[in-house]
TIGU-779425 format. One record per residue: residue in three letters; residue number from 1; x, y, z of N, C-alpha, C in turn. Coordinates in steps of 0.001 Angstrom, whole numbers, always signed. Example, Ala and Ser with C-alpha at 12.3 -4.5 7.8 and 13.67 -1.06 7.14 Angstrom:
<site><resn>ala</resn><resi>1</resi><n_px>+13190</n_px><n_py>-5690</n_py><n_pz>+7800</n_pz><ca_px>+12300</ca_px><ca_py>-4500</ca_py><ca_pz>+7800</ca_pz><c_px>+13200</c_px><c_py>-3300</c_py><c_pz>+7800</c_pz></site>
<site><resn>ser</resn><resi>2</resi><n_px>+12850</n_px><n_py>-2250</n_py><n_pz>+7080</n_pz><ca_px>+13670</ca_px><ca_py>-1060</ca_py><ca_pz>+7140</ca_pz><c_px>+12900</c_px><c_py>+30</c_py><c_pz>+7870</c_pz></site>
This chain:
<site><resn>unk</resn><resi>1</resi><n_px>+20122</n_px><n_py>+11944</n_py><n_pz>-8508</n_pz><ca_px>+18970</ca_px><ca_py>+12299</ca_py><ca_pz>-9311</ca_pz><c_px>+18706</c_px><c_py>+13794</c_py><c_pz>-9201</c_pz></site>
<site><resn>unk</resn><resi>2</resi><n_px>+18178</n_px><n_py>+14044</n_py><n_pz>-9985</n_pz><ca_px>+17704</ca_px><ca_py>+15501</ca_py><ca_pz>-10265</ca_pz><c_px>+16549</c_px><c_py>+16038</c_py><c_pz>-9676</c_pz></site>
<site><resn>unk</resn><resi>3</resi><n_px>+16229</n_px><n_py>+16848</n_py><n_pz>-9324</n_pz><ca_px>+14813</ca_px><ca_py>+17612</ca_py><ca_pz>-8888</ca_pz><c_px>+13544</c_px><c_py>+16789</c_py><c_pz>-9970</c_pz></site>
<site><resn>unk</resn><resi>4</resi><n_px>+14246</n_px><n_py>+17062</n_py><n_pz>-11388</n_pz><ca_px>+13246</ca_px><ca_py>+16672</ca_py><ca_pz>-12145</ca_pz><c_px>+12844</c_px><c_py>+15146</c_py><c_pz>-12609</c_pz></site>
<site><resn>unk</resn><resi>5</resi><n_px>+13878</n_px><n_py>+14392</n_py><n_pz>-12034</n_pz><ca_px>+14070</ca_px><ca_py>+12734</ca_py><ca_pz>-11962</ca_pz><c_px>+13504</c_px><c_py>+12497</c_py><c_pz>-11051</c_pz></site>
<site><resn>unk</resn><resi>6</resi><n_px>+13399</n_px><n_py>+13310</n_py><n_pz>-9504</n_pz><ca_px>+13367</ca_px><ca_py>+12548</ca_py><ca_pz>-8650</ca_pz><c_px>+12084</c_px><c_py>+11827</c_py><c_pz>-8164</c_pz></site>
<site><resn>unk</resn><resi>7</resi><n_px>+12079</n_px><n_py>+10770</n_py><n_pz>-7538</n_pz><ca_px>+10709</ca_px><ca_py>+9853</ca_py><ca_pz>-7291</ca_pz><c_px>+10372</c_px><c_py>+9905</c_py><c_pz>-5871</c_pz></site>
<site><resn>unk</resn><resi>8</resi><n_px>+9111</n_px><n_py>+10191</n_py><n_pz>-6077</n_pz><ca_px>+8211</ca_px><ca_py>+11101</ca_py><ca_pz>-4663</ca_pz><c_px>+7442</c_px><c_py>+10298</c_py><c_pz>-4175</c_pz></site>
<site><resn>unk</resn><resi>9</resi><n_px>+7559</n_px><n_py>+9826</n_py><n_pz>-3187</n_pz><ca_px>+6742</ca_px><ca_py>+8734</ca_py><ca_pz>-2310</ca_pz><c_px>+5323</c_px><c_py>+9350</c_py><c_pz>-2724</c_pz></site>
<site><resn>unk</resn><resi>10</resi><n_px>+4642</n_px><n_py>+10240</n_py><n_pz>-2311</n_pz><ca_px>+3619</ca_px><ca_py>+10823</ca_py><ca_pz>-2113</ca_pz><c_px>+2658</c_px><c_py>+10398</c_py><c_pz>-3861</c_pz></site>
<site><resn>unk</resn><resi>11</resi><n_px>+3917</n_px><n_py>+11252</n_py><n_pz>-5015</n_pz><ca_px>+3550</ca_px><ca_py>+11310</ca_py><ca_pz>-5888</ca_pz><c_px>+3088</c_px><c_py>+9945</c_py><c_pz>-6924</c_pz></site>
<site><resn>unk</resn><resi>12</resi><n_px>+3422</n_px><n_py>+8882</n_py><n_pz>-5945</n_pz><ca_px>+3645</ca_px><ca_py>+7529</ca_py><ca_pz>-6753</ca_pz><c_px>+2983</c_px><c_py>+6439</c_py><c_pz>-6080</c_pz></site>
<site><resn>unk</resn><resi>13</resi><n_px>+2468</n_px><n_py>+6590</n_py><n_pz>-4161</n_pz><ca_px>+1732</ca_px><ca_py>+6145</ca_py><ca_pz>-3605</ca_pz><c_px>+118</c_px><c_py>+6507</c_py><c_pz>-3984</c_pz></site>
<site><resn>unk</resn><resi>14</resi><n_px>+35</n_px><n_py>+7810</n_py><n_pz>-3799</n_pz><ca_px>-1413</ca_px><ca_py>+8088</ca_py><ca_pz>-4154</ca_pz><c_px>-2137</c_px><c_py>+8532</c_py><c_pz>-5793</c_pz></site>
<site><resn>unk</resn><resi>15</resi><n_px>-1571</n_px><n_py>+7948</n_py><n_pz>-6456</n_pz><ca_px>-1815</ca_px><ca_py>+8457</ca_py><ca_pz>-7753</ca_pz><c_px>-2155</c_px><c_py>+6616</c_py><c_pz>-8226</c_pz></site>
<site><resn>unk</resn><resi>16</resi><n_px>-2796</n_px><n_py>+6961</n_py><n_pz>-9437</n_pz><ca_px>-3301</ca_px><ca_py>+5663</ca_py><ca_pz>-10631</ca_pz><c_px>-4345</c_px><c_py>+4864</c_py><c_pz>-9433</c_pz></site>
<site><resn>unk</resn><resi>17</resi><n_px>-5220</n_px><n_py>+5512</n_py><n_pz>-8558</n_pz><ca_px>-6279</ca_px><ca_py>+4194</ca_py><ca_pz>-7991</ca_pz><c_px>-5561</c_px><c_py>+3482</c_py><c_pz>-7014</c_pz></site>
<site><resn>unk</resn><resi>18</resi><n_px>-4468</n_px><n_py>+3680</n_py><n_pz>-6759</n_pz><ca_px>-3480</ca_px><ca_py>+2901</ca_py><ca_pz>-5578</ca_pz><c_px>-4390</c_px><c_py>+2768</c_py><c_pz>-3944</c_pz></site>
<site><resn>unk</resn><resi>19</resi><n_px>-4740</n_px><n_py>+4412</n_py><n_pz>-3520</n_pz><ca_px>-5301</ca_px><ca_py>+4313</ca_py><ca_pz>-2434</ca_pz><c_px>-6759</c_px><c_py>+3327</c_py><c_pz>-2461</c_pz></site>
<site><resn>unk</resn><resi>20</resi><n_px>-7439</n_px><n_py>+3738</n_py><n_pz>-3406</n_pz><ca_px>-8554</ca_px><ca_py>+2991</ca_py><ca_pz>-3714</ca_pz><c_px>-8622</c_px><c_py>+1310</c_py><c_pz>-3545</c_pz></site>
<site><resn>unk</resn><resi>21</resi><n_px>-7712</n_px><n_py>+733</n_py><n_pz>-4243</n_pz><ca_px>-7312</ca_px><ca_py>-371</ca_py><ca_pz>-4219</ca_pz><c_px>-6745</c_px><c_py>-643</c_py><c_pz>-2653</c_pz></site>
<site><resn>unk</resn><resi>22</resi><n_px>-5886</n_px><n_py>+231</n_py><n_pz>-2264</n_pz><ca_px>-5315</ca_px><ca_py>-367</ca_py><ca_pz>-481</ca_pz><c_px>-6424</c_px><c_py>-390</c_py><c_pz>+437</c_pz></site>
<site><resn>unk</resn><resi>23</resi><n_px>-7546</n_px><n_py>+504</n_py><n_pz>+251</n_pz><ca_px>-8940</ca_px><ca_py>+651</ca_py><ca_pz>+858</ca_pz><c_px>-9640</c_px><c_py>-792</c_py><c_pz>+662</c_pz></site>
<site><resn>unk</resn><resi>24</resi><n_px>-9764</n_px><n_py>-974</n_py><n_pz>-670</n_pz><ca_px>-10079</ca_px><ca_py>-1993</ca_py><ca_pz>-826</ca_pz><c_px>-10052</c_px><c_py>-3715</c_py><c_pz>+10</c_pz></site>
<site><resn>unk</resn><resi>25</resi><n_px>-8204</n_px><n_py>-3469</n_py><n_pz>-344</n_pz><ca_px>-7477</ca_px><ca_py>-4573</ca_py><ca_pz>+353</ca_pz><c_px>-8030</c_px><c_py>-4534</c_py><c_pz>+1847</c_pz></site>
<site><resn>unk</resn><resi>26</resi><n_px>-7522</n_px><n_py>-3137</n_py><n_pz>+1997</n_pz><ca_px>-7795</ca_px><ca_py>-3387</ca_py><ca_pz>+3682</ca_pz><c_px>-9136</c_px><c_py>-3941</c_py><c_pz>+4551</c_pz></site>
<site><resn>unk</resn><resi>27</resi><n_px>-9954</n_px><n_py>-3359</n_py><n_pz>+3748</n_pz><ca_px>-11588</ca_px><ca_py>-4165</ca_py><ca_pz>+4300</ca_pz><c_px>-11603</c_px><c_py>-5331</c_py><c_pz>+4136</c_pz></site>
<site><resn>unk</resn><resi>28</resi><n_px>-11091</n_px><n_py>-6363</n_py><n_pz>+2586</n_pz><ca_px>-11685</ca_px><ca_py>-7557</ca_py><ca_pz>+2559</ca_pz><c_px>-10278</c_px><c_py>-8564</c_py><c_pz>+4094</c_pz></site>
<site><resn>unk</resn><resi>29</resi><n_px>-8979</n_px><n_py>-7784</n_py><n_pz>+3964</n_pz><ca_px>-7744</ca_px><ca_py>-8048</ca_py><ca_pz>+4497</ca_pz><c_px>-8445</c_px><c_py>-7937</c_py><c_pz>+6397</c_pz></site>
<site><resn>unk</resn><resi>30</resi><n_px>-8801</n_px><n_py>-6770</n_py><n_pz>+6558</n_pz><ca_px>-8773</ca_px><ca_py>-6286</ca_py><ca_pz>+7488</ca_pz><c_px>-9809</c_px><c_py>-7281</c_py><c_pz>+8425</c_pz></site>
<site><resn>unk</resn><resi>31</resi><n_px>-11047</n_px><n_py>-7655</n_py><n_pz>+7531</n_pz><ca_px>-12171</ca_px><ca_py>-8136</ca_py><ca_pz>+8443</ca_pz><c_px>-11735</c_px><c_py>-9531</c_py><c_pz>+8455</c_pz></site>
<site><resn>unk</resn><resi>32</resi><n_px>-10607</n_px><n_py>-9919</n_py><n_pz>+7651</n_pz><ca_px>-10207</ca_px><ca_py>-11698</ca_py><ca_pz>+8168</ca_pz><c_px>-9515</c_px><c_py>-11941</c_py><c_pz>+9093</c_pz></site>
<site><resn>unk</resn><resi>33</resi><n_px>-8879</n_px><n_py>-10738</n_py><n_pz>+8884</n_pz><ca_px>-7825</ca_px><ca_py>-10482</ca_py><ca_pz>+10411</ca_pz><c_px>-8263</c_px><c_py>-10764</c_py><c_pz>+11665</c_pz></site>
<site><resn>unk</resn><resi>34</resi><n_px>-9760</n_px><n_py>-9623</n_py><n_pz>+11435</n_pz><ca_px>-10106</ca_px><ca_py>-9126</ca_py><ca_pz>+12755</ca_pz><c_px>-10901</c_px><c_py>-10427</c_py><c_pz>+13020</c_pz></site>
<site><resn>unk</resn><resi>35</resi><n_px>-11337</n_px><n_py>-11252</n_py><n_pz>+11922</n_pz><ca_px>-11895</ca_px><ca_py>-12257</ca_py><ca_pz>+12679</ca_pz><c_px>-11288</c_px><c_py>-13575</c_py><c_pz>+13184</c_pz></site>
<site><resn>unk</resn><resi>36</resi><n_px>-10107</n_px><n_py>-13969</n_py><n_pz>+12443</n_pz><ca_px>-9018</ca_px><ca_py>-14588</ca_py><ca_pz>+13542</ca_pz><c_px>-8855</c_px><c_py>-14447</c_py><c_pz>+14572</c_pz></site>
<site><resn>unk</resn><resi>37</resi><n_px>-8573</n_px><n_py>-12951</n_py><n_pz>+14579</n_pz><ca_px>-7447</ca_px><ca_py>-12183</ca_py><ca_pz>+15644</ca_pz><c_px>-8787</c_px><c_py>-12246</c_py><c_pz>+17193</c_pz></site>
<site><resn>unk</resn><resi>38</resi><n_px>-9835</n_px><n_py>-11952</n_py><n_pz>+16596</n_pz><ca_px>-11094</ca_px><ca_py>-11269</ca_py><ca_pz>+17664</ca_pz><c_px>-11816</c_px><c_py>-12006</c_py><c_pz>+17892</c_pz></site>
<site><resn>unk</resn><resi>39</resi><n_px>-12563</n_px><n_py>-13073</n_py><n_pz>+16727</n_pz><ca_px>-13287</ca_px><ca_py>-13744</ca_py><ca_pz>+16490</ca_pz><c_px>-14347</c_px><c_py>-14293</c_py><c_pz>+17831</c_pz></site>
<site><resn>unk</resn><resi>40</resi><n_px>-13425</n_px><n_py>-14674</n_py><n_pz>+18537</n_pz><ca_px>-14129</ca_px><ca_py>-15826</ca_py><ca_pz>+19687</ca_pz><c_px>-14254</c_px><c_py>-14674</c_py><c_pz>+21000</c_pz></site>
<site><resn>unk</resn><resi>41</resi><n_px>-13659</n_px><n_py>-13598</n_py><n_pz>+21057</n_pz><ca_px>-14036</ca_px><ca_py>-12760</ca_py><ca_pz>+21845</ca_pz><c_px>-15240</c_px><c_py>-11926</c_py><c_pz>+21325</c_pz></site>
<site><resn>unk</resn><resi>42</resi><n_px>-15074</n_px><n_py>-11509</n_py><n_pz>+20005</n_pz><ca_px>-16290</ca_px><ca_py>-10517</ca_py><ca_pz>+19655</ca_pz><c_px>-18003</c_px><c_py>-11592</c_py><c_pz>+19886</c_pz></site>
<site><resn>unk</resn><resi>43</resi><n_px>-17727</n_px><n_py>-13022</n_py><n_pz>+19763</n_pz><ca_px>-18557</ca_px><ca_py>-14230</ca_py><ca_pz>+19310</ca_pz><c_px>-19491</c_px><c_py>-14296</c_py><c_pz>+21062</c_pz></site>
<site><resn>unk</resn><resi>44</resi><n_px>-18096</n_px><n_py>-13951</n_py><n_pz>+22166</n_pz><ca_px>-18942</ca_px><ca_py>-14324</ca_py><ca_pz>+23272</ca_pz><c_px>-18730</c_px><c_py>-12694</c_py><c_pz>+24507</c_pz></site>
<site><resn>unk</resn><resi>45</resi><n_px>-19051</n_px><n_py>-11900</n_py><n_pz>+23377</n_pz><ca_px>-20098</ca_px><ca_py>-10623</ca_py><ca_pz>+23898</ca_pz><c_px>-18396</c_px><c_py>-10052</c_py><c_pz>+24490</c_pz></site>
<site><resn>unk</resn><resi>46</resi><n_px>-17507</n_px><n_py>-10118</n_py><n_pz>+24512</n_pz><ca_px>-15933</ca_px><ca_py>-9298</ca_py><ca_pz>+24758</ca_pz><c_px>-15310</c_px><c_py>-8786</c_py><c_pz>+23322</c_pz></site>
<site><resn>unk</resn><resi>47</resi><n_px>-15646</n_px><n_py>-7149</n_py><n_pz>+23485</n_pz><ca_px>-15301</ca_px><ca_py>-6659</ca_py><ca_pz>+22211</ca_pz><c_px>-13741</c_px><c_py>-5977</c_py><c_pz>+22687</c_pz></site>
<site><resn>unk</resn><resi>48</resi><n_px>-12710</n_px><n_py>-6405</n_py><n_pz>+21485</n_pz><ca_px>-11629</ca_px><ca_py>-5715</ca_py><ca_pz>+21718</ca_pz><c_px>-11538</c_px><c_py>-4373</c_py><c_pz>+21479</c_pz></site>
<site><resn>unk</resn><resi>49</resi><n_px>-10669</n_px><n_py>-4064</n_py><n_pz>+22110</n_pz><ca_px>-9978</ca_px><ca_py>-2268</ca_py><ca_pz>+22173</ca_pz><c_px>-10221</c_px><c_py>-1686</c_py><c_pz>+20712</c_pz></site>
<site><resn>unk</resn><resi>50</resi><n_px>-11050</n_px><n_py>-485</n_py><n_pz>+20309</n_pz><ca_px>-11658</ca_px><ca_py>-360</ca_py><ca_pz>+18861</ca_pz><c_px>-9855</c_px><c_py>+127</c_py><c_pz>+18338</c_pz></site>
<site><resn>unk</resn><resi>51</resi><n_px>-8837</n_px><n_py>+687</n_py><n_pz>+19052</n_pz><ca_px>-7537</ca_px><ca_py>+1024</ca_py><ca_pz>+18436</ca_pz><c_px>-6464</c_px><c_py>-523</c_py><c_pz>+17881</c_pz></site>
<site><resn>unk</resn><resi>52</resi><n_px>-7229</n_px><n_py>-1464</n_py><n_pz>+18464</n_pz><ca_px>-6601</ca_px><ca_py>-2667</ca_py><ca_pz>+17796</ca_pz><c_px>-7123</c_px><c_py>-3636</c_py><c_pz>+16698</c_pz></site>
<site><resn>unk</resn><resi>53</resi><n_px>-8202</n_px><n_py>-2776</n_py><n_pz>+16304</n_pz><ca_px>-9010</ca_px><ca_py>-3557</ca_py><ca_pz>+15531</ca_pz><c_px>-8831</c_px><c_py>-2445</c_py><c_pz>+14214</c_pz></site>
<site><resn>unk</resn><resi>54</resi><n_px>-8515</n_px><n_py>-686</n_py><n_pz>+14699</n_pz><ca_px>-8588</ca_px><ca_py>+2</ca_py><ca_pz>+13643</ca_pz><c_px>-6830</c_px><c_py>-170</c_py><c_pz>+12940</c_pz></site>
<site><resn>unk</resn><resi>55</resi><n_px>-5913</n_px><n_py>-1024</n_py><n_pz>+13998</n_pz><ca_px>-4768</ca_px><ca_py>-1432</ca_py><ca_pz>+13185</ca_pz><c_px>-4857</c_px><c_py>-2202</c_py><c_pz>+12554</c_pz></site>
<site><resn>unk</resn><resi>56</resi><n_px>-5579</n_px><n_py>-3388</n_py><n_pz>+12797</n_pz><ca_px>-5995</ca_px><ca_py>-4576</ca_py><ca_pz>+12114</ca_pz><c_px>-6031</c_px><c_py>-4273</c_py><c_pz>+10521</c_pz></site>
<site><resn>unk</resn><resi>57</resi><n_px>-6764</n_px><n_py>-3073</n_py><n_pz>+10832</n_pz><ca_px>-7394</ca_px><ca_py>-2748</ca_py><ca_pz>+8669</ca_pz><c_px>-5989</c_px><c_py>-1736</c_py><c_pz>+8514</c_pz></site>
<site><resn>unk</resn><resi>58</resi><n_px>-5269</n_px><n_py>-861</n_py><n_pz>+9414</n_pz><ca_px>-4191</ca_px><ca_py>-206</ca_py><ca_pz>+8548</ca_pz><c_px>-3473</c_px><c_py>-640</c_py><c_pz>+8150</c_pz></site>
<site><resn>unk</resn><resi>59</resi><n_px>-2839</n_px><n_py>-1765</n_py><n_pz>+8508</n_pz><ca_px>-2029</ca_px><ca_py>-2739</ca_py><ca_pz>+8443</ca_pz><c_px>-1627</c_px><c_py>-3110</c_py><c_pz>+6558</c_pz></site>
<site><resn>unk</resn><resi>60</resi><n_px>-3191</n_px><n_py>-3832</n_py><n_pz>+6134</n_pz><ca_px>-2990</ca_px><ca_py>-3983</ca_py><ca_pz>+5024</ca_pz><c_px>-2901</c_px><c_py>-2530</c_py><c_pz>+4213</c_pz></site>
<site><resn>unk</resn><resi>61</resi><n_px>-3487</n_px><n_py>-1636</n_py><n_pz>+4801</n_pz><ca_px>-3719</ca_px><ca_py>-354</ca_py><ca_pz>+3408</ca_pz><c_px>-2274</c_px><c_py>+63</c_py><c_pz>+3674</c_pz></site>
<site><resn>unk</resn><resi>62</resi><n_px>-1701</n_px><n_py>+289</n_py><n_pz>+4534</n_pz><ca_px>-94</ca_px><ca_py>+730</ca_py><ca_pz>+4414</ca_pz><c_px>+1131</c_px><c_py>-505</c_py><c_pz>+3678</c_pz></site>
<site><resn>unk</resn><resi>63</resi><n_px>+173</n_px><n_py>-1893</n_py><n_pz>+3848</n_pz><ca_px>+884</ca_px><ca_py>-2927</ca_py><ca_pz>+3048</ca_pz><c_px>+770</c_px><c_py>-2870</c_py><c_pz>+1350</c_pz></site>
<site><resn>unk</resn><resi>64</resi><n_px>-157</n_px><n_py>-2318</n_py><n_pz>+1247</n_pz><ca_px>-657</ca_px><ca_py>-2607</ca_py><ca_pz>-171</ca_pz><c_px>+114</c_px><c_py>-1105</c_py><c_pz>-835</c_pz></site>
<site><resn>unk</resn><resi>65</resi><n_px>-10</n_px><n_py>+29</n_py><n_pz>-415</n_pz><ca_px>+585</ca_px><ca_py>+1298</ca_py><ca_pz>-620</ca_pz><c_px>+1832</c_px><c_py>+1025</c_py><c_pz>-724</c_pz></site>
<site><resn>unk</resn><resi>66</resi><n_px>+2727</n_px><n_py>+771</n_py><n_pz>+39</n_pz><ca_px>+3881</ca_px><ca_py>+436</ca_py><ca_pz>-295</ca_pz><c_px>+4156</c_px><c_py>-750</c_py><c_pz>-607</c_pz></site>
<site><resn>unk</resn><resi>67</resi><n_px>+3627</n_px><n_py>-1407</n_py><n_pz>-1173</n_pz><ca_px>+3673</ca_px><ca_py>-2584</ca_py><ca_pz>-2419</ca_pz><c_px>+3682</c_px><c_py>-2079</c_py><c_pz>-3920</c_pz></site>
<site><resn>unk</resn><resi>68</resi><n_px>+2456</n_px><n_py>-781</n_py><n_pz>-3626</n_pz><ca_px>+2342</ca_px><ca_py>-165</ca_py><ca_pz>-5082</ca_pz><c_px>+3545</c_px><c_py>+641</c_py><c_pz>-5481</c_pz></site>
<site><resn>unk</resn><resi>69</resi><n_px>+3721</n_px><n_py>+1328</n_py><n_pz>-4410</n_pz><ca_px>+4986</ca_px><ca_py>+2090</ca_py><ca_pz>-4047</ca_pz><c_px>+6355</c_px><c_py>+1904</c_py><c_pz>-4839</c_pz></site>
<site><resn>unk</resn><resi>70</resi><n_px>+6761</n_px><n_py>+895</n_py><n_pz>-4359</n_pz><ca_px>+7942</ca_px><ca_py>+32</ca_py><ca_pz>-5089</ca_pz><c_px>+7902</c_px><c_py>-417</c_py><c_pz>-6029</c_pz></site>
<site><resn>unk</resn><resi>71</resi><n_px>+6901</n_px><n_py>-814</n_py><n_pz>-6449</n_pz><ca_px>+6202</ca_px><ca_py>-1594</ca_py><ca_pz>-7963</ca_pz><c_px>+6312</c_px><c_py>-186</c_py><c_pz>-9029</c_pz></site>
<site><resn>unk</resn><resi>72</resi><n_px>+6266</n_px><n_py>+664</n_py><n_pz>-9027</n_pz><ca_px>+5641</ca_px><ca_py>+1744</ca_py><ca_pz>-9716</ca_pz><c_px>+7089</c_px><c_py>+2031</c_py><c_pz>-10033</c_pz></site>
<site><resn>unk</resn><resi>73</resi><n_px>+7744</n_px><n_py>+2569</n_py><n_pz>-8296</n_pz><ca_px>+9178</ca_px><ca_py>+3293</ca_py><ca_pz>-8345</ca_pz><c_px>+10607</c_px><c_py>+2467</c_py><c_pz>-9314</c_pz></site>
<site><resn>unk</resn><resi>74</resi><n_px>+10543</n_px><n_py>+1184</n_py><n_pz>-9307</n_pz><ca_px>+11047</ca_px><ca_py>-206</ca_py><ca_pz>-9275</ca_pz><c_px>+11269</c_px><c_py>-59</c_py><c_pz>-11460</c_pz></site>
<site><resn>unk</resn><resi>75</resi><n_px>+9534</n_px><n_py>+443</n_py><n_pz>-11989</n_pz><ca_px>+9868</ca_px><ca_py>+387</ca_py><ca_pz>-13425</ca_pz><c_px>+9980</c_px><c_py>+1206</c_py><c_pz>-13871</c_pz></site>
<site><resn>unk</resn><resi>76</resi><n_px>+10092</n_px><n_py>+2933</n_py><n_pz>-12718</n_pz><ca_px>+10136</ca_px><ca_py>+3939</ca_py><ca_pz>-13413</ca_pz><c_px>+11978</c_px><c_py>+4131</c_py><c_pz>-13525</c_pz></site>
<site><resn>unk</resn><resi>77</resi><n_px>+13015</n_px><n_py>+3435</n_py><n_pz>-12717</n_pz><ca_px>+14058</ca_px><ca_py>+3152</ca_py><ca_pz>-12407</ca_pz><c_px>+14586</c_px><c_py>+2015</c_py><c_pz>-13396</c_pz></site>
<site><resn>unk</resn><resi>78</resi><n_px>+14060</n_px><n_py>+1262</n_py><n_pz>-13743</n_pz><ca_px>+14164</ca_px><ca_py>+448</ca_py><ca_pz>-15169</ca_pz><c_px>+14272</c_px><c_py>+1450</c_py><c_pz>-16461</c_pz></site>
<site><resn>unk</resn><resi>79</resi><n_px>+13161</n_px><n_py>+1886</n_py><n_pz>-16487</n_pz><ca_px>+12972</ca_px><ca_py>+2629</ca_py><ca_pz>-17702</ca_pz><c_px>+14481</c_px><c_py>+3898</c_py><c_pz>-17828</c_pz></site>
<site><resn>unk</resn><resi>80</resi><n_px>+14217</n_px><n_py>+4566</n_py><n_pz>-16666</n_pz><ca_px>+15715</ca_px><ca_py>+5398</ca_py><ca_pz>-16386</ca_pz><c_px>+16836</c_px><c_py>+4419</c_py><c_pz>-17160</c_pz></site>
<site><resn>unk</resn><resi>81</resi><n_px>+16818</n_px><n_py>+3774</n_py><n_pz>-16629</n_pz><ca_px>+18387</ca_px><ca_py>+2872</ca_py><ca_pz>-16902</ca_pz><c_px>+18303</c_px><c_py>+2369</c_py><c_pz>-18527</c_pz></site>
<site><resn>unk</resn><resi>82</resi><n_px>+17074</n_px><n_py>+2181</n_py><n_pz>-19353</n_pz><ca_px>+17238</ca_px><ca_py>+1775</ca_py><ca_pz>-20241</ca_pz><c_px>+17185</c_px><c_py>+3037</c_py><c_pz>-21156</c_pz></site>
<site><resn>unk</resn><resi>83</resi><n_px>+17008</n_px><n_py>+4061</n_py><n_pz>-20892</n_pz><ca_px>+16943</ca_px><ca_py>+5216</ca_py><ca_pz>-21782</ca_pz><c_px>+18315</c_px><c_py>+5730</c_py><c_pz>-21638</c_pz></site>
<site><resn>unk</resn><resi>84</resi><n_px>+18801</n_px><n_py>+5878</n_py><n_pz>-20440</n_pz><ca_px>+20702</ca_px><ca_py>+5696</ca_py><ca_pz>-20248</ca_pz><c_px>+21550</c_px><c_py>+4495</c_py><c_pz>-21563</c_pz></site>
<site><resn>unk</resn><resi>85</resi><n_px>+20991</n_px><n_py>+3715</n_py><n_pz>-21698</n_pz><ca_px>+21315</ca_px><ca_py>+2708</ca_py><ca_pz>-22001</ca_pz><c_px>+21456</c_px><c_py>+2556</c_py><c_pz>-23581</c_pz></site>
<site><resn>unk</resn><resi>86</resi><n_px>+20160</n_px><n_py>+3323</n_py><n_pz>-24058</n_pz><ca_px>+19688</ca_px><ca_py>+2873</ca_py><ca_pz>-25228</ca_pz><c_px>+19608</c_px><c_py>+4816</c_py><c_pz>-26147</c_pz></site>
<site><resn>unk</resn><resi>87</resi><n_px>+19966</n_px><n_py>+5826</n_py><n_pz>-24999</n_pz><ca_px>+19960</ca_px><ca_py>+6926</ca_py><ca_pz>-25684</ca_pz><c_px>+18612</c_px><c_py>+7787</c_py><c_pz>-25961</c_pz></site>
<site><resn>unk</resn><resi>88</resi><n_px>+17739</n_px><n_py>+7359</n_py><n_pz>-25459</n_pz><ca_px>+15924</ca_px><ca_py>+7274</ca_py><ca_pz>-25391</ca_pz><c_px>+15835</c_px><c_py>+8949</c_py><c_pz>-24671</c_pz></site>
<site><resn>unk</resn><resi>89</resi><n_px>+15327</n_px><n_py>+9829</n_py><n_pz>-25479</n_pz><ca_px>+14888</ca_px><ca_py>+11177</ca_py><ca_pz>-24892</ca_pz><c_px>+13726</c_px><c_py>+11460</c_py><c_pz>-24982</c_pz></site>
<site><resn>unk</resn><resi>90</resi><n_px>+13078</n_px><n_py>+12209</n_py><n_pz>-23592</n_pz><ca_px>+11326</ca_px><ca_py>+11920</ca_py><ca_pz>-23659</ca_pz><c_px>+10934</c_px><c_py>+13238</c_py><c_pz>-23528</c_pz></site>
């Protein structure tokens, strides 16, 4: 690929509302976790380590980011191939 083809993690993770949405995920994701995961300790006054609870929520926002990630990269790599394909100049 070319400089001007090429597909930029950065440029394709944080762009179109992606982070917004992994923020998202991660709170409603994060607090079911933590209440599985913690639940009966946070319930009888033993709070876990705040660095295992702040993985708890990264977990999903780095899941959901690179979900978008690939999803995005995945049809911009389609489209490549069909403009190869079909002669398509943009």
């Amino acid at each position: 690929m070319t400089d001007k083809t090429r597909i930029r993690f950065r440029d394709l993770a944080f762009t179109d509302g992606t982070p917004r949405k992994a923020l998202l995920t991660a709170c409603v994701v994060g607090t079911v976790l933590t209440i599985i995961n913690h639940g009966d300790n946070i319930m009888s006054g033993i709070y876990p380590p705040p660095w295992k609870v702040l993985l708890t929520y990264c977990v999903p926002f780095c899941v959901t980011t690179w979900g978008a990630f690939l999803g995005k990269r995945a049809a911009i790599i389609k489209q490549q191939h069909t403009d190869v394909l079909y002669g398509s100049t943009r």
